[in-house]
Backbone as JSON Lines, residues from 0, in Angstrom:
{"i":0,"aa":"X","n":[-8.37,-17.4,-36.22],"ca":[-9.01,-17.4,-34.91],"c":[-10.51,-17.59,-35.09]}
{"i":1,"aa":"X","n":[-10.99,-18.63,-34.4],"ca":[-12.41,-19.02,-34.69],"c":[-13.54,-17.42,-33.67]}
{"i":2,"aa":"X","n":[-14.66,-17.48,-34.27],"ca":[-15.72,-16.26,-33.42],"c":[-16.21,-17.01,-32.83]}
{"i":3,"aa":"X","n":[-16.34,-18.21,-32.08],"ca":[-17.06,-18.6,-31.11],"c":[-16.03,-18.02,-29.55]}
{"i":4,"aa":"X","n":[-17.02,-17.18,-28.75],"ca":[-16.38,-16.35,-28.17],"c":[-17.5,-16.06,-26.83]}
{"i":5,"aa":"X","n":[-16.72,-15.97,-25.67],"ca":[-17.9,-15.9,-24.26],"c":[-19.08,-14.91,-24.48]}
{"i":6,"aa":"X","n":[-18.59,-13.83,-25.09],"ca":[-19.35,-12.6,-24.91],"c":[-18.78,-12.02,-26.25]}
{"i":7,"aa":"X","n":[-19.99,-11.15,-26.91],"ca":[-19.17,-10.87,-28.09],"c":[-20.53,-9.18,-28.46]}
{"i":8,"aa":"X","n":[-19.79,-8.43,-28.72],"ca":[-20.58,-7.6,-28.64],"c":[-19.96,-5.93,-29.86]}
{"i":9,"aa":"X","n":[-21.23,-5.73,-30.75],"ca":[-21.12,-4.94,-32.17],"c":[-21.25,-3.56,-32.01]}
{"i":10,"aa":"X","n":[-20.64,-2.71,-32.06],"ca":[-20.59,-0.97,-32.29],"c":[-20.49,-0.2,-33.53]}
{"i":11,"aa":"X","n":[-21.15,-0.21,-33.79],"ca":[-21.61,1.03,-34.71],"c":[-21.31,2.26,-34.96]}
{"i":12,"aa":"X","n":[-19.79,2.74,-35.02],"ca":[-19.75,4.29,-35.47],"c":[-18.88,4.74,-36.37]}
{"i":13,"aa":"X","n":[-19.28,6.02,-37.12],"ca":[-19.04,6.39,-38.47],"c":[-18.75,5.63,-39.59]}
{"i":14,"aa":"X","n":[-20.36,4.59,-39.52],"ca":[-20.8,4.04,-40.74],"c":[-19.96,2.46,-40.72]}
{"i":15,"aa":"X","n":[-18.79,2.27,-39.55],"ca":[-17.82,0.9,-39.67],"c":[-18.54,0.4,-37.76]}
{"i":16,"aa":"X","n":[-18.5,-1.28,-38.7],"ca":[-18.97,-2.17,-38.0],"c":[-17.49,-2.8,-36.77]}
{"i":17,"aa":"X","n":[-17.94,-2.57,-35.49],"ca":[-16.77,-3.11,-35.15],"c":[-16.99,-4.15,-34.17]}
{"i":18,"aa":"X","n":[-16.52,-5.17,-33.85],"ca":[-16.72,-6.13,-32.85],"c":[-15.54,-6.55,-31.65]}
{"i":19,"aa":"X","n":[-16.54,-5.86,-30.68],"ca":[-15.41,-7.05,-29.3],"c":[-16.04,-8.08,-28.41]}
{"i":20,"aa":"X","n":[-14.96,-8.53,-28.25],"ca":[-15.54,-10.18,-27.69],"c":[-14.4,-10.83,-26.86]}
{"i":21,"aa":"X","n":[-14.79,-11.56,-26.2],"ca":[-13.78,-12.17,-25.09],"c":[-13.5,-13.69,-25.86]}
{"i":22,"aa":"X","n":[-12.5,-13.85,-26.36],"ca":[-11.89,-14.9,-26.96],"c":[-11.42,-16.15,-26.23]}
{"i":23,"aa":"X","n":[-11.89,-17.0,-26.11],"ca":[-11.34,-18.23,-24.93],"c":[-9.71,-18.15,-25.14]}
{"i":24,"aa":"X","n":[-9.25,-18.42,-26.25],"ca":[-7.58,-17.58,-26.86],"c":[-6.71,-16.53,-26.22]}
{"i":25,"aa":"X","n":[-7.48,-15.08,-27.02],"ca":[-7.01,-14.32,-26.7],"c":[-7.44,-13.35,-25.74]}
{"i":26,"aa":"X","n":[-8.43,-13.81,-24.67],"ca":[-9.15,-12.97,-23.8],"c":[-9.76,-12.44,-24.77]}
{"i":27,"aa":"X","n":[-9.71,-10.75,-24.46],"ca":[-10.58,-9.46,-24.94],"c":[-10.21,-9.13,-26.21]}
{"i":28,"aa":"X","n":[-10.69,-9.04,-27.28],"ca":[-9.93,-8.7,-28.53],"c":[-11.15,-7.67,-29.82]}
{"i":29,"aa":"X","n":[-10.77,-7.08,-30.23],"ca":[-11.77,-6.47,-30.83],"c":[-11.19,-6.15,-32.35]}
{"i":30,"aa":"X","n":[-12.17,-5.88,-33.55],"ca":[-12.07,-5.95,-34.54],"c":[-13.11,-5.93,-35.55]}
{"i":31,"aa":"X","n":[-12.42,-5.01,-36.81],"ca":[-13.76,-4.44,-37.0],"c":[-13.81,-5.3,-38.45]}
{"i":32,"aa":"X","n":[-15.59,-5.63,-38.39],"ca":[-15.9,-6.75,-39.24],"c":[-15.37,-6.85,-40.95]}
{"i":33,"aa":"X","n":[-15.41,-5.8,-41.16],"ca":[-14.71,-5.61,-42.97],"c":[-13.34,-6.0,-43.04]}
{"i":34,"aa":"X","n":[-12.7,-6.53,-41.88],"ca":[-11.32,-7.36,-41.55],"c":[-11.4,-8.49,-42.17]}
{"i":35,"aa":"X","n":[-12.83,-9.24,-41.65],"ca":[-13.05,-10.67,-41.53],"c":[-12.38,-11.24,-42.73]}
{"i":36,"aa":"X","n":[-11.8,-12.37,-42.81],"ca":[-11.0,-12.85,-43.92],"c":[-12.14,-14.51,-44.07]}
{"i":37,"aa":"X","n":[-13.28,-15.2,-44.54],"ca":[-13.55,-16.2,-44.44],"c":[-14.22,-16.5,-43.33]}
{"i":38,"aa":"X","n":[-14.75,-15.58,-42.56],"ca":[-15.58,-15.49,-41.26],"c":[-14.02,-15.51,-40.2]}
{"i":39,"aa":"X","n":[-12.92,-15.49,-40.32],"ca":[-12.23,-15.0,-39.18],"c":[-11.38,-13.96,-39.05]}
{"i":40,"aa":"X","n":[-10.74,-14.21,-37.95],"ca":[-9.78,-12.84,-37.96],"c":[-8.28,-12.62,-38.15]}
{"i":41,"aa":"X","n":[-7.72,-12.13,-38.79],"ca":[-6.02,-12.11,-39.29],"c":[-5.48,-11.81,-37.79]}
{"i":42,"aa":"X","n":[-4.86,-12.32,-37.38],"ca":[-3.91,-11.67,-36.4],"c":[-3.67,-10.52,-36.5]}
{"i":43,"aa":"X","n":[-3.1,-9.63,-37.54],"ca":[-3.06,-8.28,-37.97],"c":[-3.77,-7.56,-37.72]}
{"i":44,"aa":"X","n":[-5.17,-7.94,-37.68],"ca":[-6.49,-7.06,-37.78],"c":[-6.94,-6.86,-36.54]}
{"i":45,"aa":"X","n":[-6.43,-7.94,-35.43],"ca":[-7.06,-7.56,-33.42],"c":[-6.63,-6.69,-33.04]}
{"i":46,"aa":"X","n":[-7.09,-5.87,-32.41],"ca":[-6.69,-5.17,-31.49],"c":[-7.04,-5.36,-30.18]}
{"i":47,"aa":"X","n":[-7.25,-4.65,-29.26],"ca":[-6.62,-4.89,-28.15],"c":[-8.33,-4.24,-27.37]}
{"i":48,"aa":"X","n":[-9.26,-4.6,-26.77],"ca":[-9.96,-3.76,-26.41],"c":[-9.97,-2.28,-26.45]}
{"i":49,"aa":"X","n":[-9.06,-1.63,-25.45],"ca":[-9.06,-0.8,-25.72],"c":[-8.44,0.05,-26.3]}
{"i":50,"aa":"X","n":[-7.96,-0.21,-27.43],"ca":[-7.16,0.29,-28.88],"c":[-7.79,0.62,-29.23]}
{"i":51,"aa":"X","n":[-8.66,-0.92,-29.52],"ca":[-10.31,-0.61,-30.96],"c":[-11.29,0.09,-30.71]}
{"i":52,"aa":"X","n":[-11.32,0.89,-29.04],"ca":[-11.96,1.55,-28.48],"c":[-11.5,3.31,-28.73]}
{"i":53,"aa":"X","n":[-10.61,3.14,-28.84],"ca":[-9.93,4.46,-28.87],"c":[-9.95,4.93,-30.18]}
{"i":54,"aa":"X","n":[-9.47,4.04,-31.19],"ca":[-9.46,4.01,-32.79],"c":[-10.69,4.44,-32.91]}
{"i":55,"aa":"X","n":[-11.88,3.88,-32.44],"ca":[-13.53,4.41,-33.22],"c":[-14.12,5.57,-32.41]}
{"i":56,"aa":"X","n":[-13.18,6.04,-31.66],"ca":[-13.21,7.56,-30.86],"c":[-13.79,7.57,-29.6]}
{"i":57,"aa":"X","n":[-13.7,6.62,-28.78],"ca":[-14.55,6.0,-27.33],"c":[-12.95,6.63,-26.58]}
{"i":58,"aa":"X","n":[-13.5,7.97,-25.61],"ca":[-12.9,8.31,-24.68],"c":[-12.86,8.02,-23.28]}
{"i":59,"aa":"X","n":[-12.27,7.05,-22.84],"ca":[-12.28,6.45,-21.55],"c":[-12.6,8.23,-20.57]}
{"i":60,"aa":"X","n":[-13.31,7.75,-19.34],"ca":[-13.43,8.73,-18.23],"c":[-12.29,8.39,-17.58]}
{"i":61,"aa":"X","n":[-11.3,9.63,-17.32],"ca":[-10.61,9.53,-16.35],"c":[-10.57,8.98,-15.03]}
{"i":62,"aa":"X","n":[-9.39,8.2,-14.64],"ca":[-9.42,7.84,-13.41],"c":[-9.55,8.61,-12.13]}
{"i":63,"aa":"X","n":[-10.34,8.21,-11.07],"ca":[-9.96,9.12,-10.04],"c":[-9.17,8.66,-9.06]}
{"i":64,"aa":"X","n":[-7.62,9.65,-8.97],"ca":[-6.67,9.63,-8.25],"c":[-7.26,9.29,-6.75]}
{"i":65,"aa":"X","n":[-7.03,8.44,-6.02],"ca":[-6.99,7.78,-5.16],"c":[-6.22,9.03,-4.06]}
{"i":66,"aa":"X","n":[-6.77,9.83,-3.16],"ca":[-6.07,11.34,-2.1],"c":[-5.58,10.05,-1.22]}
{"i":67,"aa":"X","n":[-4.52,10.04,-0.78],"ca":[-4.12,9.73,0.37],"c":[-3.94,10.51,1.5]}
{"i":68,"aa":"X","n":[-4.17,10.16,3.14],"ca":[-4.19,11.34,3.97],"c":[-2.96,11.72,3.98]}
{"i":69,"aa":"X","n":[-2.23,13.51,4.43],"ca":[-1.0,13.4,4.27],"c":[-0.43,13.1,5.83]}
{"i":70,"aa":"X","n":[0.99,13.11,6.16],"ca":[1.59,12.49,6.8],"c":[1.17,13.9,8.01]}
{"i":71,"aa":"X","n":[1.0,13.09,9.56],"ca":[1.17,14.17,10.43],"c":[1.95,14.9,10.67]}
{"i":72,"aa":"X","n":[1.96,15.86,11.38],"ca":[3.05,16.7,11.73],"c":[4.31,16.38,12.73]}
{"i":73,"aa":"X","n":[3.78,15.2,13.72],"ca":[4.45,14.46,14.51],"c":[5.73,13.63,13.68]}
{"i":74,"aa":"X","n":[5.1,13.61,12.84],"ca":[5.74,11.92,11.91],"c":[6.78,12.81,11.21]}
{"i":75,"aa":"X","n":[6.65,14.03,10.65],"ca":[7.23,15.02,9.69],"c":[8.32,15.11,10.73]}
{"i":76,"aa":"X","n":[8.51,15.93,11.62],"ca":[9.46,16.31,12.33],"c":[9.89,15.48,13.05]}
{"i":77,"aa":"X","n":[10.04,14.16,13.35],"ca":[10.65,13.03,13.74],"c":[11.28,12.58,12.57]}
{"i":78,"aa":"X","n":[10.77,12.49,11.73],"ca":[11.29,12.13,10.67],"c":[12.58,12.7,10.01]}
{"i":79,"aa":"X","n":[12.4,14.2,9.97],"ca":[13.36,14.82,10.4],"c":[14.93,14.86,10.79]}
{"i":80,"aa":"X","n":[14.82,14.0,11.78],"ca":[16.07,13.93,12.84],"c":[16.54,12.9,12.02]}
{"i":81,"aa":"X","n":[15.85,12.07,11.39],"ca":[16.37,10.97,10.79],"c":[17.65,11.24,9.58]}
{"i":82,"aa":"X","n":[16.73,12.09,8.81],"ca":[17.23,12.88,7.77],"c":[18.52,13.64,7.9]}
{"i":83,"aa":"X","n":[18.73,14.59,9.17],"ca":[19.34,15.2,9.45],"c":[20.92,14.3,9.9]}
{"i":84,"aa":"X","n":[20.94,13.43,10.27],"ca":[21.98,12.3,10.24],"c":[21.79,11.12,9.69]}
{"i":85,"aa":"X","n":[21.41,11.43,8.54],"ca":[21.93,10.4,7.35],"c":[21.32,8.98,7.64]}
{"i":86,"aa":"X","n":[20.59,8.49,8.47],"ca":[20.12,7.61,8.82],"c":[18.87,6.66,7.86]}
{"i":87,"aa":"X","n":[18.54,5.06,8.1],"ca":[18.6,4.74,7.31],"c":[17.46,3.31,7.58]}
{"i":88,"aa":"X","n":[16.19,3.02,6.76],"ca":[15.97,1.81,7.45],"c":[15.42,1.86,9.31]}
{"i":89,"aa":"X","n":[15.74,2.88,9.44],"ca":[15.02,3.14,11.11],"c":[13.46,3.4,10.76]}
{"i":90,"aa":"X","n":[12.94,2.82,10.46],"ca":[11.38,2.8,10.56],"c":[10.97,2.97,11.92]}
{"i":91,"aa":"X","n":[11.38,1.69,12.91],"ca":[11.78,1.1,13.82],"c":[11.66,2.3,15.1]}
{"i":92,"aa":"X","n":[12.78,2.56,14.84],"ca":[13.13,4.3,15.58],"c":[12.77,5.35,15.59]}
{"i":93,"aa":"X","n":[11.93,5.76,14.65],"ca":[10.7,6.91,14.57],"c":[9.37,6.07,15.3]}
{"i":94,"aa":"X","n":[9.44,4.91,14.8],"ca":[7.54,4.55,16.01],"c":[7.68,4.38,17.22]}
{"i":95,"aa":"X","n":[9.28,3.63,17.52],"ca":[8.97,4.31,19.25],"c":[9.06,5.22,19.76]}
{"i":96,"aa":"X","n":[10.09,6.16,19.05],"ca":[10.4,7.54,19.37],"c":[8.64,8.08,19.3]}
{"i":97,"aa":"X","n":[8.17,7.98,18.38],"ca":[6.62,8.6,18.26],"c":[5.58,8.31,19.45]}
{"i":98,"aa":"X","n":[5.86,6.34,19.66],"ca":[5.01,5.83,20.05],"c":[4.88,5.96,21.41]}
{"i":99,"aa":"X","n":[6.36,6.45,21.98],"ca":[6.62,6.65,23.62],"c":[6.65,7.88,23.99]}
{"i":100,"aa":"X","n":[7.24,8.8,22.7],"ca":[6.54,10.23,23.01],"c":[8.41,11.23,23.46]}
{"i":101,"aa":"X","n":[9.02,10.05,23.79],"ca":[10.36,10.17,23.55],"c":[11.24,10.81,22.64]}
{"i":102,"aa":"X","n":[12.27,11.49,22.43],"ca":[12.94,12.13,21.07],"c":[13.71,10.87,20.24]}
{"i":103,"aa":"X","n":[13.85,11.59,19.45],"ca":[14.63,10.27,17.98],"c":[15.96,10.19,18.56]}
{"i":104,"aa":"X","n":[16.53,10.9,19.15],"ca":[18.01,10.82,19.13],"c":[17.96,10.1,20.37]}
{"i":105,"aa":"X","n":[17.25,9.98,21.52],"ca":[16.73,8.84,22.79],"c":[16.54,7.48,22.27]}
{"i":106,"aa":"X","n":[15.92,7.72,21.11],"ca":[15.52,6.1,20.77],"c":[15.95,5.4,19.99]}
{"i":107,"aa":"X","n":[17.06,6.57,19.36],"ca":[18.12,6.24,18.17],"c":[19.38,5.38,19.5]}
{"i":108,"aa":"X","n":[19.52,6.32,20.53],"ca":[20.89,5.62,21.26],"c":[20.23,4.51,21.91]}
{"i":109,"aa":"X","n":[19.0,4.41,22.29],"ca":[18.37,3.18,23.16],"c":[18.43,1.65,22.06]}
{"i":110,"aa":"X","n":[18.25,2.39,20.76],"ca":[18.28,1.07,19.62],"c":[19.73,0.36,19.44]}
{"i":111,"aa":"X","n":[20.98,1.6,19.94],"ca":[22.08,1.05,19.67],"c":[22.66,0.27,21.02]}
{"i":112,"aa":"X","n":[22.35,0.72,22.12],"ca":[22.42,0.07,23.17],"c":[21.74,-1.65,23.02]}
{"i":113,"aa":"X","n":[20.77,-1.94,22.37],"ca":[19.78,-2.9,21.92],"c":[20.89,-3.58,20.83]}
{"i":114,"aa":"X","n":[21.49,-3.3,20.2],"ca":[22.4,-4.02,18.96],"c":[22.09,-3.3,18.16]}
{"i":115,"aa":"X","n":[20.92,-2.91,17.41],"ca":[20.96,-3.0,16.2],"c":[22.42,-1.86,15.6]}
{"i":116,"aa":"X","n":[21.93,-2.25,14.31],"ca":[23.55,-2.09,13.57],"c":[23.05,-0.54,12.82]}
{"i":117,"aa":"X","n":[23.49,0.81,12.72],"ca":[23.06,1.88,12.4],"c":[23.32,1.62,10.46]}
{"i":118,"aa":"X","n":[21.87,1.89,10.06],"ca":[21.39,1.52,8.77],"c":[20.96,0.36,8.14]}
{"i":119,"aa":"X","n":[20.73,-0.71,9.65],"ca":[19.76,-1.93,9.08],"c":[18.07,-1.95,9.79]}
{"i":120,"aa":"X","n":[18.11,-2.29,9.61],"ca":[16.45,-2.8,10.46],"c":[16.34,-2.93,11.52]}
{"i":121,"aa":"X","n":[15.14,-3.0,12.12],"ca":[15.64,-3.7,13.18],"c":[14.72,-4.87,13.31]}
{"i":122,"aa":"X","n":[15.04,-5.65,14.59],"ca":[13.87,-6.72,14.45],"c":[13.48,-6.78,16.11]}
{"i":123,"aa":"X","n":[12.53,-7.98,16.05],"ca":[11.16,-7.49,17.49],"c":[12.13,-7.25,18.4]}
{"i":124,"aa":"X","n":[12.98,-8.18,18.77],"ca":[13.54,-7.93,20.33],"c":[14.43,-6.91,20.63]}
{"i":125,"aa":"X","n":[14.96,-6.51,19.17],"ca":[15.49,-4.78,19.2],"c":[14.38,-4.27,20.13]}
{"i":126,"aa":"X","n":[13.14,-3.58,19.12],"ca":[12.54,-2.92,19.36],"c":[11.52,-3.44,21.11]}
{"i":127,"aa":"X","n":[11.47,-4.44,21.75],"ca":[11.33,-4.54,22.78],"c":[12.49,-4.12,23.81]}
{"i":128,"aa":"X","n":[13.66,-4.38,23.67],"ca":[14.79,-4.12,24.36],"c":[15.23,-2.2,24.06]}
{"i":129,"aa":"X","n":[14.83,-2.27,23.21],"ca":[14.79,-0.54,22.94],"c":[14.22,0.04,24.11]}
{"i":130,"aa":"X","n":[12.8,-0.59,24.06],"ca":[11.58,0.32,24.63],"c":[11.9,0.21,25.78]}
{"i":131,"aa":"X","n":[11.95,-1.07,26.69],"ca":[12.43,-1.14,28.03],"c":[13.36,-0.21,28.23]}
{"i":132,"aa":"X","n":[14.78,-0.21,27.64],"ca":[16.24,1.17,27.83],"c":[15.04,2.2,28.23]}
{"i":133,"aa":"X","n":[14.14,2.57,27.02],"ca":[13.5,4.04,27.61],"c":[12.67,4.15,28.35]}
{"i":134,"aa":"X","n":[12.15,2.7,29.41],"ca":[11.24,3.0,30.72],"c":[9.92,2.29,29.83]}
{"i":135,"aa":"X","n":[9.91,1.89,29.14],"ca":[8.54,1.7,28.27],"c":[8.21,-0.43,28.15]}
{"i":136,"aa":"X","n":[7.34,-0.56,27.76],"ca":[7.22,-2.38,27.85],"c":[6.24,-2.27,26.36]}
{"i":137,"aa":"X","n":[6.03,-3.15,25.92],"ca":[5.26,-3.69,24.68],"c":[4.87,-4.88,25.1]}
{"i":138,"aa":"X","n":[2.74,-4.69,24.42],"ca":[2.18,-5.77,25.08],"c":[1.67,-5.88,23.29]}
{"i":139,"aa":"X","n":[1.75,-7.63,23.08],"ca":[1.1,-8.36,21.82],"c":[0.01,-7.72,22.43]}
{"i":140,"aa":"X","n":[-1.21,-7.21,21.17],"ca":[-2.52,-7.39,21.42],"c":[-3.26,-8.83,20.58]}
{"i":141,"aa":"X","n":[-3.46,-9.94,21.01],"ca":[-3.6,-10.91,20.61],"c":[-4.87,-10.82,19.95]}
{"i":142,"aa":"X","n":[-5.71,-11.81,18.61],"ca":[-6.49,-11.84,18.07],"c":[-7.01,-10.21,17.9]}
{"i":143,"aa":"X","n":[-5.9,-9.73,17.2],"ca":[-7.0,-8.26,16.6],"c":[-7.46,-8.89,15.02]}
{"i":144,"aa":"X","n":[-7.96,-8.01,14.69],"ca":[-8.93,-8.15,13.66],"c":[-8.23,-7.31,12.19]}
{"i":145,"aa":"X","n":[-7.39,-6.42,12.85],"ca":[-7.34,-5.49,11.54],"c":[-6.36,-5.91,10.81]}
{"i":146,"aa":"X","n":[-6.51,-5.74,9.44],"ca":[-5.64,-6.51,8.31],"c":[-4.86,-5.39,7.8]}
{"i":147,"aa":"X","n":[-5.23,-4.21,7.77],"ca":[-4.44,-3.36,7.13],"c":[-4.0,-1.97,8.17]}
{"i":148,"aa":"X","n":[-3.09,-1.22,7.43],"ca":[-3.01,0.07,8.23],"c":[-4.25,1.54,7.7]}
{"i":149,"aa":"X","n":[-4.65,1.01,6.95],"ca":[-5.27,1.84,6.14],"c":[-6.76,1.53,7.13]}
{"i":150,"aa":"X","n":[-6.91,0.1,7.86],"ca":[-8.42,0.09,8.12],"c":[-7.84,0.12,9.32]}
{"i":151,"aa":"X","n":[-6.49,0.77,9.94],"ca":[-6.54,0.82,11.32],"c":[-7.39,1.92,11.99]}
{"i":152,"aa":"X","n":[-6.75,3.02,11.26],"ca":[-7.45,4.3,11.89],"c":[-9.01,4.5,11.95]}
{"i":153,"aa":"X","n":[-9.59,3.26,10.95],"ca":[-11.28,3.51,10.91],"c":[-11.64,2.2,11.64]}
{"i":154,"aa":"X","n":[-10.87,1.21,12.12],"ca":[-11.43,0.31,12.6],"c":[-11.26,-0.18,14.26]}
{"i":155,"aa":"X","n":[-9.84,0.81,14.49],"ca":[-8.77,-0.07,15.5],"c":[-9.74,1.26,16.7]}
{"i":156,"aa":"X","n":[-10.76,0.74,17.65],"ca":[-10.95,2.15,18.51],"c":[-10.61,2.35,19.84]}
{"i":157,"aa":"X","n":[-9.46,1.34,20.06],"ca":[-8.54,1.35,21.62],"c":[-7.99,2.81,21.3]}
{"i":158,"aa":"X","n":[-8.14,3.71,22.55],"ca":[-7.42,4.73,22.92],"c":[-6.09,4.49,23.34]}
{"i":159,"aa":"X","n":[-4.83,4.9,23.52],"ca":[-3.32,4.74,23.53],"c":[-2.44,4.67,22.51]}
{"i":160,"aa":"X","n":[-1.39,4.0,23.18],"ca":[-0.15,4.09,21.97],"c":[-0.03,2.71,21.6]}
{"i":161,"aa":"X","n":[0.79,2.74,20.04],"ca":[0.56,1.32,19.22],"c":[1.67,1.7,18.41]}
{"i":162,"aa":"X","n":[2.43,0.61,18.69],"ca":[3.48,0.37,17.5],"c":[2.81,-1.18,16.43]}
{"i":163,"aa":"X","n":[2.16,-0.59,15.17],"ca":[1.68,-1.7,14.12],"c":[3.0,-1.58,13.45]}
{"i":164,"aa":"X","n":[2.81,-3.7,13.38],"ca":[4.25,-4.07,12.64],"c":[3.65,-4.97,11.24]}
{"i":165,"aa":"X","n":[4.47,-4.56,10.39],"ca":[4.36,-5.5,8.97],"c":[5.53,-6.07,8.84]}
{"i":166,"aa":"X","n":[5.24,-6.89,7.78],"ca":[6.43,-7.61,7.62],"c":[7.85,-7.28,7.17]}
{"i":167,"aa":"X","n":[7.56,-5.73,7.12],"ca":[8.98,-5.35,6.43],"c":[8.8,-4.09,6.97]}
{"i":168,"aa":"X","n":[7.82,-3.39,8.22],"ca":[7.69,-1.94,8.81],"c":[7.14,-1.98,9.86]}
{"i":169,"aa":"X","n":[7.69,-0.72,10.75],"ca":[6.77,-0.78,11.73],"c":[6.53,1.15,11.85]}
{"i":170,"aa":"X","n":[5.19,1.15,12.39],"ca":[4.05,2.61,12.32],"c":[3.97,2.48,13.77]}
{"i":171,"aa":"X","n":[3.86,4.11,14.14],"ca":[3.08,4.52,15.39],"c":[1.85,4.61,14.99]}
{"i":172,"aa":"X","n":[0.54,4.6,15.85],"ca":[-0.46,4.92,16.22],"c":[-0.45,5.46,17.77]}
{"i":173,"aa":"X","n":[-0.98,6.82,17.91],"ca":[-1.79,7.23,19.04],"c":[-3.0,7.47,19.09]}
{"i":174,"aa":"X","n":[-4.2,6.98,19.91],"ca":[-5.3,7.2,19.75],"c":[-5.96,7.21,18.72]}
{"i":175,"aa":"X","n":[-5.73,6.04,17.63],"ca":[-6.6,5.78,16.29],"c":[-6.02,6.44,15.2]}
{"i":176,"aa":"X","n":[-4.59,7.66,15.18],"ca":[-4.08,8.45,14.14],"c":[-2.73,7.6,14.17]}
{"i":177,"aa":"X","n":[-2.73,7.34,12.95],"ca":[-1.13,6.55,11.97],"c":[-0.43,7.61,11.75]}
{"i":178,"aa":"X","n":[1.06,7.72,12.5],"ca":[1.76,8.96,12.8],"c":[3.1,7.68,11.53]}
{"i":179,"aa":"X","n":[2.46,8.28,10.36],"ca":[4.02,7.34,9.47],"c":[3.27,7.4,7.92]}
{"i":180,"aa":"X","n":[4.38,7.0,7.29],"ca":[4.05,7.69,5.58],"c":[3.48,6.72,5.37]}
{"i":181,"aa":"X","n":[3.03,5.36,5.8],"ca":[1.93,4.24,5.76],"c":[0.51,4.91,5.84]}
{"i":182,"aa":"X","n":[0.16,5.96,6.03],"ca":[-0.83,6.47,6.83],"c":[-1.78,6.06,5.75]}
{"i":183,"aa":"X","n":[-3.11,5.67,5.19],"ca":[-3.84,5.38,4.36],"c":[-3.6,4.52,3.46]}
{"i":184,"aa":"X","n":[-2.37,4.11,3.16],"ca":[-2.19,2.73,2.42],"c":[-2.33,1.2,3.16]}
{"i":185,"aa":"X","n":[-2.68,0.18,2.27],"ca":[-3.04,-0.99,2.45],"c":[-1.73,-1.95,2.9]}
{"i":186,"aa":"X","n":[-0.99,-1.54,3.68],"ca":[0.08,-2.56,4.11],"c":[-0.24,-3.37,5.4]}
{"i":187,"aa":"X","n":[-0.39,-4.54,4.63],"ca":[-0.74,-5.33,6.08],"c":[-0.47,-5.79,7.12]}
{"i":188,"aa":"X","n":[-1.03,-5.37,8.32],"ca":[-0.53,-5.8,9.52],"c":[-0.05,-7.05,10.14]}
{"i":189,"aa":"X","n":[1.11,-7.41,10.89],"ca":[1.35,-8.05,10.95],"c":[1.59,-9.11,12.96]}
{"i":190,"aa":"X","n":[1.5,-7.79,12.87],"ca":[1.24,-7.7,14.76],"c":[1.36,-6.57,15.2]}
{"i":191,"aa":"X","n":[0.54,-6.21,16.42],"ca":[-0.35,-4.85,16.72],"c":[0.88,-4.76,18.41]}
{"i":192,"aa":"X","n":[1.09,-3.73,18.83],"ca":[2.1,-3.92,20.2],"c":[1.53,-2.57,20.76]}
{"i":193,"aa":"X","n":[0.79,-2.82,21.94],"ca":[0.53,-1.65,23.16],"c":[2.03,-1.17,23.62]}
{"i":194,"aa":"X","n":[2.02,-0.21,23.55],"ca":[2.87,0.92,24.1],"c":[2.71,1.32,25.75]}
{"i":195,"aa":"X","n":[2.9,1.05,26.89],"ca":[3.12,1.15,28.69],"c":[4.33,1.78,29.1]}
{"i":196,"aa":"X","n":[4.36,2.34,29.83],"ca":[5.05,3.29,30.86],"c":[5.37,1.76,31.73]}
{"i":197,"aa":"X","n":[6.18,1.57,31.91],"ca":[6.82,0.29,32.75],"c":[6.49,0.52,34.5]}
């Protein structure tokens, strides 16, 4: 392996010379110079950034765990009912149940009245035909802005109810709080739906 290398840079400890360098090859590779065979390097002898980092006693700083907010209390005990009959894939059925303020077992029979099939998904016109059964309408909020659920609660500052849909979930929001185990993670939105009393 030739040392002509983007960045290449020498450490010094307990008396051994060691070198890392970004290899057009092998990316990041490090290795300590009393290796060198003819000015290059044995395959045998690379290590890995941070191998050769660890080997010459360089203790990485721990990561900091990333707190996620925990789930509301709303979301917990709706959630609940889910649990309690075996249920499955109702994402769906906890955010309107949440989002209309309605019980799970209301919005569990309003979903089956709607088709869906108990332990699949559901999809939009379920969950519009749901909401109507329980007196309720869903309005697109057209051109929103927010990309994630995580920048809803700090970005989204309409007061009311919101069923946010992704491509594979859908979350309550009331009044700017994500009532769903999405609550602080980056899942992106996919269309935003006002929640109305019909």
């Amino acid at each position: 392996m030739s040392l002509s290398s983007y960045y290449a840079k020498e450490i010094k400890i307990n008396g051994e010379i060691a070198v890392i360098q970004k290899n057009e090859v092998w990316g990041w590779v490090g290795y300590f110079k009393k290796d060198l065979v003819n000015g290059k390097v044995m395959p045998h002898t690379a290590y890995t950034k941070a191998y050769l980092l660890t080997k010459l006693g360089y203790i990485p700083k721990p990561r900091k765990k990333r707190v996620l907010p925990s789930n509301t209390e709303l979301y917990k005990t709706t959630s609940e009912h889910s649990k309690n009959i075996k249920e499955t894939n109702d994402c769906g059925v906890i955010a309107l149940a949440i989002a209309t303020g309605e019980s799970y077992i209301d919005a569990h029979a309003a979903f089956e009245l709607a088709g869906r099939v108990r332990g699949d998904g559901v999809f939009i016109r379920e969950l519009r035909a749901s909401a109507v059964i329980l007196g309720y309408k869903l309005t697109k909020i057209e051109n929103h802005t927010i990309k994630t659920i995580n920048r809803a609660e700090k970005e989204f500052t309409d007061i009311g109810r919101f069923i946010l849909s992704t491509s594979t979930h859908l979350a309550a929001m009331i009044d700017g709080v994500v009532h769903d185990w999405t609550r602080g993670r980056s899942h992106r939105i996919t269309r935003i739906f006002k929640v109305e009393k019909l």
